[in-house]
Short mmCIF file of the C-alpha atoms (twelve columns), coordinates in Angstrom:
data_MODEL
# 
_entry.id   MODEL 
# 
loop_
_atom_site.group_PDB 
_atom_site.id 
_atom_site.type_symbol 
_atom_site.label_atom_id 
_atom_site.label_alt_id 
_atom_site.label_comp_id 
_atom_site.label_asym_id 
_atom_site.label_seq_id 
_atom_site.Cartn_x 
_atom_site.Cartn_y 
_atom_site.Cartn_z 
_atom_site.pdbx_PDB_model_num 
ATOM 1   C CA . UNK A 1   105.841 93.593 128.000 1 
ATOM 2   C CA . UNK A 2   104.729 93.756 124.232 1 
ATOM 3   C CA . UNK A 3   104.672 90.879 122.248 1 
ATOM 4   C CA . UNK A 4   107.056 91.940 119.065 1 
ATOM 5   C CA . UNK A 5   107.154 89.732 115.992 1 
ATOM 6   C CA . UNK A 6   110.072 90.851 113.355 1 
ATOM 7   C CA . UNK A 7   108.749 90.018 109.989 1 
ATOM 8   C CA . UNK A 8   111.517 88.917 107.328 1 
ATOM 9   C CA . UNK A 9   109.913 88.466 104.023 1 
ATOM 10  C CA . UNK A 10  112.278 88.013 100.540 1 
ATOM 11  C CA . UNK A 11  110.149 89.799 98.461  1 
ATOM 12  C CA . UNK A 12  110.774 93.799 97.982  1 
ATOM 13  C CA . UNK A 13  107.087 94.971 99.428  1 
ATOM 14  C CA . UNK A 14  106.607 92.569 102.993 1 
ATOM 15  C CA . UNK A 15  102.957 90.982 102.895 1 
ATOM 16  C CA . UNK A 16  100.279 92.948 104.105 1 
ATOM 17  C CA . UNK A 17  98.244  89.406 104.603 1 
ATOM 18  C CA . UNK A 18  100.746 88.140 107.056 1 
ATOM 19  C CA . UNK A 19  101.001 91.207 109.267 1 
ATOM 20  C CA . UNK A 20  97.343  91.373 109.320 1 
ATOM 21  C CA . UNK A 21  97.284  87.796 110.635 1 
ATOM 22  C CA . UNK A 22  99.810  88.266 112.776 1 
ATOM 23  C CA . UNK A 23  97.802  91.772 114.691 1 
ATOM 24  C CA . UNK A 24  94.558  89.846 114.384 1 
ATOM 25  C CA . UNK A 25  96.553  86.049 116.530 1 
ATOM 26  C CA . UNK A 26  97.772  88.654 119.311 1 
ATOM 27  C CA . UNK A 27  101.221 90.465 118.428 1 
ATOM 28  C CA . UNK A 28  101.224 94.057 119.823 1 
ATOM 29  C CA . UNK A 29  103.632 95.377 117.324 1 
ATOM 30  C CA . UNK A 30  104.714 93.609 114.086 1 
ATOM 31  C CA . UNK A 31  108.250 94.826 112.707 1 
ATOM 32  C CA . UNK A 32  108.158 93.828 109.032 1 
ATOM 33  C CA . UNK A 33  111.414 94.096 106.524 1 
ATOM 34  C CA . UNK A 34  111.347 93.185 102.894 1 
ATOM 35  C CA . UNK A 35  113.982 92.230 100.434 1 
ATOM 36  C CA . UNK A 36  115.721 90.226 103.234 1 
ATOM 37  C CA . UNK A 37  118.279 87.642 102.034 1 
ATOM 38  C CA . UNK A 38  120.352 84.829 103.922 1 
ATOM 39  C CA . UNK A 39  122.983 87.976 104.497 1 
ATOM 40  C CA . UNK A 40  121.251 90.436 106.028 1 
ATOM 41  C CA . UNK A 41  118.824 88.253 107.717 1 
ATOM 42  C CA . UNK A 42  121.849 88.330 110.468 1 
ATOM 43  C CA . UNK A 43  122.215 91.570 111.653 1 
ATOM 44  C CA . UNK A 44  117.840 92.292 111.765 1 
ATOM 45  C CA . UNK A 45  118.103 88.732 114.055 1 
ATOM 46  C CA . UNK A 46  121.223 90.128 116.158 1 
ATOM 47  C CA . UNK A 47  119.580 93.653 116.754 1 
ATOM 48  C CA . UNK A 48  116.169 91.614 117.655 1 
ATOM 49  C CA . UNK A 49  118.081 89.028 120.342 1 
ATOM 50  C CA . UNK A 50  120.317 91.650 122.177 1 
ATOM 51  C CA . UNK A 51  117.566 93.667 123.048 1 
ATOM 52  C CA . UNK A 52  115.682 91.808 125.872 1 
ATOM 53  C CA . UNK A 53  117.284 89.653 128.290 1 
ATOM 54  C CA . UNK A 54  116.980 85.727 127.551 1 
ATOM 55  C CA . UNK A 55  114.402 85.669 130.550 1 
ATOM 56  C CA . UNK A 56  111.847 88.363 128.317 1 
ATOM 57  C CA . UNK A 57  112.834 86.709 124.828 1 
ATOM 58  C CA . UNK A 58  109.684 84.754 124.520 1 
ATOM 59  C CA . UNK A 59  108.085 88.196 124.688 1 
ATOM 60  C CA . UNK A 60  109.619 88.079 120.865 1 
ATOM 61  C CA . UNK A 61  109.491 85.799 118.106 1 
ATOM 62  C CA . UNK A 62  110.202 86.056 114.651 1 
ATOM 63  C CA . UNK A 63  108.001 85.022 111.171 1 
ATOM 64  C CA . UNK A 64  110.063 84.328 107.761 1 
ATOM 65  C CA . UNK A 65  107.579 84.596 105.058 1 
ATOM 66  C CA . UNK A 66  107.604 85.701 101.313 1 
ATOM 67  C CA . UNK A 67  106.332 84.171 98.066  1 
ATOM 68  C CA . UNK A 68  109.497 82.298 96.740  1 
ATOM 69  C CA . UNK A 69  109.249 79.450 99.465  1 
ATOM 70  C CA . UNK A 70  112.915 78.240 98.746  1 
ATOM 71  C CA . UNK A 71  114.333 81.654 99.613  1 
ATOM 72  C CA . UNK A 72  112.338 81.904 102.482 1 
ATOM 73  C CA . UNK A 73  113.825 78.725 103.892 1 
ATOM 74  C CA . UNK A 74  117.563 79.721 103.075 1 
ATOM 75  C CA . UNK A 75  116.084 83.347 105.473 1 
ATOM 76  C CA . UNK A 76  114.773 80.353 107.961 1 
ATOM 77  C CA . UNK A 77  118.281 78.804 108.275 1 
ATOM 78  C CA . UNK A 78  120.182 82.027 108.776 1 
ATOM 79  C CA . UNK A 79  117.974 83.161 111.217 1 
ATOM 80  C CA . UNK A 80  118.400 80.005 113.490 1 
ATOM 81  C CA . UNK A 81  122.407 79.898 112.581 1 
ATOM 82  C CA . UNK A 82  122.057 83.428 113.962 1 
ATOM 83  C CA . UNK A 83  120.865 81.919 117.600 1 
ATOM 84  C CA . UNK A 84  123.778 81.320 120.191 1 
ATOM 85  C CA . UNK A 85  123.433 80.068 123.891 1 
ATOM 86  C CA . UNK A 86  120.038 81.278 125.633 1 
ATOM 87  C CA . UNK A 87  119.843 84.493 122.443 1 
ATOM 88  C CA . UNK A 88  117.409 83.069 120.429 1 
ATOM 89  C CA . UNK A 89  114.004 83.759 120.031 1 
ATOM 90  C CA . UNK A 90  111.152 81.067 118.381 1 
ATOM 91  C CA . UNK A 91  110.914 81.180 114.564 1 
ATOM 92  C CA . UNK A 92  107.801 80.630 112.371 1 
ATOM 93  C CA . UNK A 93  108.868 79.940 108.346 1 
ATOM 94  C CA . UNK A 94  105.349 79.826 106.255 1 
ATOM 95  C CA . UNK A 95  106.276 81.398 103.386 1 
ATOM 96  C CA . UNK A 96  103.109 82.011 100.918 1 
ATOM 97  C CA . UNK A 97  101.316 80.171 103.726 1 
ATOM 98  C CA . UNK A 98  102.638 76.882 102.606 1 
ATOM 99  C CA . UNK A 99  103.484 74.956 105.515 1 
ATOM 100 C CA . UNK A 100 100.084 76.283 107.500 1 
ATOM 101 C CA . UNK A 101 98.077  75.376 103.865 1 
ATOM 102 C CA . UNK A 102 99.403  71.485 103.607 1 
ATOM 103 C CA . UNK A 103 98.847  71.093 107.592 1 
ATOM 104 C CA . UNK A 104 95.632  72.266 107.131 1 
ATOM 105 C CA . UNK A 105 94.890  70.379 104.003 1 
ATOM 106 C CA . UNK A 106 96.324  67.061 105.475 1 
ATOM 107 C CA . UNK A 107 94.018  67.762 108.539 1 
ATOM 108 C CA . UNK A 108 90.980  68.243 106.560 1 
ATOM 109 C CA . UNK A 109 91.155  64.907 104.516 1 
ATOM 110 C CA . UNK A 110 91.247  61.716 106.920 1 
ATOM 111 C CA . UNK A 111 91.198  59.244 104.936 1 
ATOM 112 C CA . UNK A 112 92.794  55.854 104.970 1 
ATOM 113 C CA . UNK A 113 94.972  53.826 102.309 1 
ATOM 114 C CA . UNK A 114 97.708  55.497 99.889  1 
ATOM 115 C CA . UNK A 115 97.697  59.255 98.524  1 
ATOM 116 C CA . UNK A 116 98.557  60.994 95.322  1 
ATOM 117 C CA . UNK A 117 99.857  64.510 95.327  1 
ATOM 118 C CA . UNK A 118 99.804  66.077 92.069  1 
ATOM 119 C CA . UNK A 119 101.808 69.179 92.136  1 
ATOM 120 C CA . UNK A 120 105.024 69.695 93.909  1 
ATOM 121 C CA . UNK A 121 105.462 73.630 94.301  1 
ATOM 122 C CA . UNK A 122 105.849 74.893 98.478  1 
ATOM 123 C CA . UNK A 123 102.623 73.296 99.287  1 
ATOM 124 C CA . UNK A 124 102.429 70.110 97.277  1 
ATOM 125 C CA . UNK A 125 105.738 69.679 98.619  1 
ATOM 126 C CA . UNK A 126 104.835 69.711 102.481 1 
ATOM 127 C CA . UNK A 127 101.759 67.671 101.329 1 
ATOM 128 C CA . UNK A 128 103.682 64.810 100.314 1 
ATOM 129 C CA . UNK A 129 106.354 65.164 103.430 1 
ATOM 130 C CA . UNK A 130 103.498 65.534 106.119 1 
ATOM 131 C CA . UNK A 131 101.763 62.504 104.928 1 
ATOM 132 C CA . UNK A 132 105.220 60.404 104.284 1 
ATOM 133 C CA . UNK A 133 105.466 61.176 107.843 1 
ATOM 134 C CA . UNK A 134 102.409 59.939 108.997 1 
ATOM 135 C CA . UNK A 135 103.425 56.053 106.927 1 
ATOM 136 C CA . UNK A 136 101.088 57.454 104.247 1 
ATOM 137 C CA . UNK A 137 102.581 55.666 100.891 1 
ATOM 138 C CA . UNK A 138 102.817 58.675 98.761  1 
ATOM 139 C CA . UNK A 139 102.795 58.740 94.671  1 
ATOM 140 C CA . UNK A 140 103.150 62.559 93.180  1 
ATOM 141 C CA . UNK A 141 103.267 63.855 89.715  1 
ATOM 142 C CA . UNK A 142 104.695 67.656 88.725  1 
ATOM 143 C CA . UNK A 143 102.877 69.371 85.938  1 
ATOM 144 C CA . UNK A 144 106.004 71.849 85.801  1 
ATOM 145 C CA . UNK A 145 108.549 70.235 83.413  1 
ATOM 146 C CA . UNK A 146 112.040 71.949 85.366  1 
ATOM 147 C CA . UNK A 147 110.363 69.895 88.746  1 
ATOM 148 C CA . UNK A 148 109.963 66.937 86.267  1 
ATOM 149 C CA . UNK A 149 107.461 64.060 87.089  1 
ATOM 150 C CA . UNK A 150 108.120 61.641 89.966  1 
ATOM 151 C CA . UNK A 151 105.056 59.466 87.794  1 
ATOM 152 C CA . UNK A 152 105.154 59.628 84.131  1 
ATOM 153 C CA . UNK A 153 101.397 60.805 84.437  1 
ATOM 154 C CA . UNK A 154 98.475  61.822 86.279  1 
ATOM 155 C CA . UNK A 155 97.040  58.882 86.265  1 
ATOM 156 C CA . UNK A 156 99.953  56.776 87.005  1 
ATOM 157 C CA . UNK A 157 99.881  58.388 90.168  1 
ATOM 158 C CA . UNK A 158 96.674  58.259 90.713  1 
ATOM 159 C CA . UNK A 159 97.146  54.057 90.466  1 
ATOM 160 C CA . UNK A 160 95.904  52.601 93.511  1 
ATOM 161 C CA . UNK A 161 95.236  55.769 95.629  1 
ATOM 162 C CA . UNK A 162 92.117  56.580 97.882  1 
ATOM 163 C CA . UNK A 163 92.784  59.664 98.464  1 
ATOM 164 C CA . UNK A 164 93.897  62.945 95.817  1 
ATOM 165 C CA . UNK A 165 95.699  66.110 96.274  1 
ATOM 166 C CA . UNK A 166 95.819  68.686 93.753  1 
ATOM 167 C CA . UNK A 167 98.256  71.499 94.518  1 
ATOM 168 C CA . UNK A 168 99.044  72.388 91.019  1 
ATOM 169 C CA . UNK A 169 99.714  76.458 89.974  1 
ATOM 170 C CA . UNK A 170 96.761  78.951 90.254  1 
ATOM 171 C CA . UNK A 171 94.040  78.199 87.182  1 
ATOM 172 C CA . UNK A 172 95.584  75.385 86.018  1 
ATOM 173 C CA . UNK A 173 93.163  72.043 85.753  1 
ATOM 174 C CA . UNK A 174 95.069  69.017 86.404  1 
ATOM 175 C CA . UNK A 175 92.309  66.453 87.055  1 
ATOM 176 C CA . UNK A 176 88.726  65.871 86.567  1 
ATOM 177 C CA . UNK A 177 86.315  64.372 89.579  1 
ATOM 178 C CA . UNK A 178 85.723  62.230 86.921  1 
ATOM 179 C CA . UNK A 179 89.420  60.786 86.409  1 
ATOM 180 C CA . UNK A 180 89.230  60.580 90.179  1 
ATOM 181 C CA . UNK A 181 86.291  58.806 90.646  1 
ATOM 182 C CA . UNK A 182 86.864  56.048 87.874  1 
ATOM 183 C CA . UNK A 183 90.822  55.550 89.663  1 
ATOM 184 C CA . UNK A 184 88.807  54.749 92.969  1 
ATOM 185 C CA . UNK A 185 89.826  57.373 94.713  1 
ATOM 186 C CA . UNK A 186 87.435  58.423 97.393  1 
ATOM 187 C CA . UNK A 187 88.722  61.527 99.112  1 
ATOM 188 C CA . UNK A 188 89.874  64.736 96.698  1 
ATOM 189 C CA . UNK A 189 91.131  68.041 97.638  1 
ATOM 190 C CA . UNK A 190 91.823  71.013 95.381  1 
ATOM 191 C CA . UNK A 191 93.911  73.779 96.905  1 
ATOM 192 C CA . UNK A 192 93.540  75.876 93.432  1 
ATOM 193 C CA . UNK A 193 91.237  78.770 94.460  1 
ATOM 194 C CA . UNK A 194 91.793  80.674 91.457  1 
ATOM 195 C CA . UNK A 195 89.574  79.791 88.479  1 
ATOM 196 C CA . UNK A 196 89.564  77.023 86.355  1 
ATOM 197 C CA . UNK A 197 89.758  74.843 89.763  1 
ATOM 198 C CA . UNK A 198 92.257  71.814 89.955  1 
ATOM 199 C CA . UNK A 199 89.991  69.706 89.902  1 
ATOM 200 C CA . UNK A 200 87.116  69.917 87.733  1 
ATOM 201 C CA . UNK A 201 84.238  69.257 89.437  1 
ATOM 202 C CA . UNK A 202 85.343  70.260 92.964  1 
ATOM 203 C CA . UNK A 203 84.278  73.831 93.840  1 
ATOM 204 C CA . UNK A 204 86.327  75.827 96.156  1 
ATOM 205 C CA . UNK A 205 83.555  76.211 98.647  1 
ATOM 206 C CA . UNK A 206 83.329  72.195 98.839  1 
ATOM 207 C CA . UNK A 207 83.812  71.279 103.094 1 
ATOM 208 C CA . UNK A 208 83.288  67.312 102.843 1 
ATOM 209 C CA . UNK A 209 80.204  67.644 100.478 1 
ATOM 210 C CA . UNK A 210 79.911  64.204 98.711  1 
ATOM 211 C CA . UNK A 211 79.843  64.064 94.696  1 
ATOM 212 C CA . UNK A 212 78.908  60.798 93.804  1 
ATOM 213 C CA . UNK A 213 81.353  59.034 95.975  1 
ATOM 214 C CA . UNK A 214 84.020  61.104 96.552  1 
ATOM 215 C CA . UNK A 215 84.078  63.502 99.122  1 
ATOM 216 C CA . UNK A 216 85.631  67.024 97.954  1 
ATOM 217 C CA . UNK A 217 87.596  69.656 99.489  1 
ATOM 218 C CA . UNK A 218 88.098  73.024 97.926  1 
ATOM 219 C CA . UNK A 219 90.407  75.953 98.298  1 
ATOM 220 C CA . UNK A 220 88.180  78.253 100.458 1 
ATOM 221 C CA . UNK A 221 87.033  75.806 102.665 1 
ATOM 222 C CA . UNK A 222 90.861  74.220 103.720 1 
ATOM 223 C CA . UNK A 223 91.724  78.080 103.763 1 
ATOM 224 C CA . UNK A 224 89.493  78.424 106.613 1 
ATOM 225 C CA . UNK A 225 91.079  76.018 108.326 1 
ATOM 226 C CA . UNK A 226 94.583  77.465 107.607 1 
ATOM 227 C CA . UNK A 227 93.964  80.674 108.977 1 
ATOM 228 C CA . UNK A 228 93.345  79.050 112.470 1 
ATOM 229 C CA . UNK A 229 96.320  77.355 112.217 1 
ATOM 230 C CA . UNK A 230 97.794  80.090 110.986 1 
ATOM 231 C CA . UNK A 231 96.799  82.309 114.227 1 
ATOM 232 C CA . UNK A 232 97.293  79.434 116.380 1 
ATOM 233 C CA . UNK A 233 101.043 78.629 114.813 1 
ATOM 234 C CA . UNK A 234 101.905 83.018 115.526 1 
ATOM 235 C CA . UNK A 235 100.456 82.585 118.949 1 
ATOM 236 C CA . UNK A 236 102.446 79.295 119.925 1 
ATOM 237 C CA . UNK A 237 105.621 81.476 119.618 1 
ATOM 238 C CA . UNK A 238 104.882 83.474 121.921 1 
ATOM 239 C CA . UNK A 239 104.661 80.750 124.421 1 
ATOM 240 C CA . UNK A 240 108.682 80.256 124.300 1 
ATOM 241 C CA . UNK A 241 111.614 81.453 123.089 1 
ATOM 242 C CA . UNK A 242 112.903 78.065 121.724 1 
ATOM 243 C CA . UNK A 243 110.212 77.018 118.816 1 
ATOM 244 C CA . UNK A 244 110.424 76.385 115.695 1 
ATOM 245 C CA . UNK A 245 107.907 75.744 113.664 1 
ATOM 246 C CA . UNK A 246 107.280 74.212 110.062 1 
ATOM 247 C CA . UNK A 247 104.365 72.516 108.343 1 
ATOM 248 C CA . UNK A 248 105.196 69.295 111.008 1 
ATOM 249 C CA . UNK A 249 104.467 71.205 113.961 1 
ATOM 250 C CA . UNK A 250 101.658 72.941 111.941 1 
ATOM 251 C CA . UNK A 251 99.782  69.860 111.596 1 
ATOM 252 C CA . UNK A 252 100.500 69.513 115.141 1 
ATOM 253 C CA . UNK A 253 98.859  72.585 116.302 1 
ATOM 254 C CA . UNK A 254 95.979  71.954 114.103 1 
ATOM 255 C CA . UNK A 255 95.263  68.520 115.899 1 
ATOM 256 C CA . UNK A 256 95.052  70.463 118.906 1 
ATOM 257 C CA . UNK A 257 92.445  73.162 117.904 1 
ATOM 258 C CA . UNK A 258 90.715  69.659 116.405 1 
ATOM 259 C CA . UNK A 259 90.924  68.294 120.155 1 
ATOM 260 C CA . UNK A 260 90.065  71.507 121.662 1 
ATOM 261 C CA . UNK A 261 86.525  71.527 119.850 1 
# 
């Protein structure tokens, strides 16, 4: 039976990059709908349940993506709203690759003490929440003034911590290895691929490379990691037809391809 993976994605043109991904981790055919909203999320999920019985469901799955990660989420919840009884197929929601991006980035840095995340847009976000989850203590500062600042600046967040995340928008510099470095902070990743980097100093090919004290992780190098998580997260739902998956079991899977090695 063929693996089928219905792809809901808000925006009006579905990604190409996630139905790529998805061919490339092992789904025969991927379905892909743009312009879906909370509404008409319902009948695409009722028209993708009905069609197998609950025994051949996990022979289906279903990825919510887009680039607006809040919409994406309100898609997520109508979807699983949409399940009843044994009709229900597992669910993937990584819009703009955020949740597979922040597991991979958490993954990437072990460090140990407290954390700054500066930059609170879909990944920055899932940052903070993966590593409040793991006890991490957790300061963050927004450069985007309707977020607004949970620290009054970058380096009142940066107070204390041994370890930096910069998940700030696309070619905008928010800190310098420098700042960094003089704060005591000892482990830095830069998820800003797109030139100038977040972090100046840290270049996006950086994979644990040490710069005078403080080892760096860029963009490229945590996307690598992503995109097995990424392939191992669209496989995984194949496995069931009850999983759902977020940045948290992300971070999961990714501790198992770091086991499997």
């Amino acid at each position: 039976m063929k693996r089928i993976l219905l792809h809901l994605d808000a925006d009006a043109h579905p990604s190409a990059f996630d139905r790529i991904v998805a061919l490339d981790a092992g789904a025969d055919e991927v379905l892909s709908y743009g312009g879906v909203t909370p509404e008409n999320a319902v009948a695409l999920v009722h028209g993708t349940i009905f069609t197998r019985g609950p025994q051949d469901l996990k022979h289906t799955a279903i990825f919510v993506g887009g680039s607006d990660a809040w919409e994406a989420e309100e898609v997520a919840d109508a979807v699983s709203h949409a399940f009843f009884g044994p009709l229900r197929v597992s669910l993937l929601c990584d819009p703009n690759g955020s949740s597979t991006t922040a597991a991979a980035a958490v993954l990437a840095a072990k460090f140990e003490g407290e954390a700054a995340v500066l930059g609170l847009g879909p990944v920055g976000s899932r940052v903070a929440a993966l590593l409040a989850e793991e006890g991490v203590t957790v300061r963050t500062y927004d450069p985007t003034p309707e977020r607004g600042p949970n620290a009054d600046s970058v380096q009142e967040a940066l107070d204390g911590a041994t370890a930096a995340f910069v998940c700030g928008p696309a070619g905008v510099e928010i800190a310098t290895l420098d700042a960094l470095r003089s704060a005591g902070v000892t482990t830095a990743v830069d998820l800003n691929a797109v030139p100038p980097t977040g972090i100046a100093g840290v270049e996006s090919q950086d994979d644990g490379e040490d710069r005078d004290g403080v080892r760096c992780y860029g963009a490229l190098a945590i996307g690598g990691l992503k995109m097995k998580i990424h392939k191992a997260a669209i496989r995984a739902l194949f496995e069931s037809n009850e999983r759902v998956l977020g940045a948290s079991e992300a971070l999961a899977l990714g501790e198992g391809l770091s086991r499997a090695k």
